[in-house]
C-alpha positions in Angstrom: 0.0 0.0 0.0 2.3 2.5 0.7 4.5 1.5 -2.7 1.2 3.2 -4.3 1.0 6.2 -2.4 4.6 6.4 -2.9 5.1 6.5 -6.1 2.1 8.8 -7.1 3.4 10.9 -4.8 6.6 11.0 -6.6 5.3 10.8 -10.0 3.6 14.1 -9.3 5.9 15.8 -7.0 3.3 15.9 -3.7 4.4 17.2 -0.6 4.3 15.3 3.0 1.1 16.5 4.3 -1.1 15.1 0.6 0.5 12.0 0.8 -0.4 11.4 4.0 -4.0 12.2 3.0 -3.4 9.7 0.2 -1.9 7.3 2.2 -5.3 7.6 4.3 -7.6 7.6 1.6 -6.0 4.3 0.3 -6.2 3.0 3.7 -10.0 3.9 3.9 -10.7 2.7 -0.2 -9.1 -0.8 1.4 -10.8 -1.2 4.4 -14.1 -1.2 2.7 -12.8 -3.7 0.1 -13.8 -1.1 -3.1 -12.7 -3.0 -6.4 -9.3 -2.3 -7.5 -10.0 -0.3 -10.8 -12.1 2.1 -8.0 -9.3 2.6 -5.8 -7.2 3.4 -9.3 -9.9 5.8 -10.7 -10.2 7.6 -6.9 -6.6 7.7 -6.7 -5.8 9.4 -10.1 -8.8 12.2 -9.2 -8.0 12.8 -6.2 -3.8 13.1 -7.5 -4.9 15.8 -10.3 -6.9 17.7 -7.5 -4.1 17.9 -5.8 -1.7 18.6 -8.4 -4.5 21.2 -9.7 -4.4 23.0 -5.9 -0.2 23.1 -6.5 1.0 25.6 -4.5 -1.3 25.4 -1.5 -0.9 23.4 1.6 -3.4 21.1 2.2 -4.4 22.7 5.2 -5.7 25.6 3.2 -7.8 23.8 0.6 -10.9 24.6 1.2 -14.9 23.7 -0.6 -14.4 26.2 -3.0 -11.3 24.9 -4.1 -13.2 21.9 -4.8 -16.3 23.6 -6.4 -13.5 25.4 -9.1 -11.9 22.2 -10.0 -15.1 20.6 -10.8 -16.4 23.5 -12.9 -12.9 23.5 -14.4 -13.4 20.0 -15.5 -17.1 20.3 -16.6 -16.6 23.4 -18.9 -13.0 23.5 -19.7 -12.4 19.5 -19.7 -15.7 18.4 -21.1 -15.9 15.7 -18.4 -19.6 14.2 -17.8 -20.7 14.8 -14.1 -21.4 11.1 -14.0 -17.8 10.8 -13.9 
């Protein structure tokens, strides 16, 4: 488990503090025994949220943050909000 968070983190250059949130979130993804292509499709998300909030720590992400990126990805990225 930690080989995953791991090496997302290091693939996209994450700080301490989100890959201890991922590190969680993996942990939590596990424990309720999601499918494997889930914990995938949660993990790459929640990675380009993170990469998309660069610059702030992720004590100062807040809702709106969150409410940006998914506008972002609905009228800039053309991405259903199914997905």
């Amino acid at each position: 488990m930690a080989d995953l968070t791991e090496r997302v983190a290091h693939q996209t250059g994450l700080d301490e503090a989100y890959r201890a949130s991922l590190q969680q979130m993996l942990s939590l993804i596990r424990a309720r025994h999601y499918s494997i292509r889930t914990e995938q499709a949660y993990m790459d998300w929640v990675t380009r949220f993170m990469r998309w909030c660069a610059g702030k720590s992720i004590a100062e992400v807040e809702r709106t943050d969150v409410e940006r990126f998914l506008s972002y990805l609905a009228t800039e990225r053309n991405v259903s909000a199914s997905t």
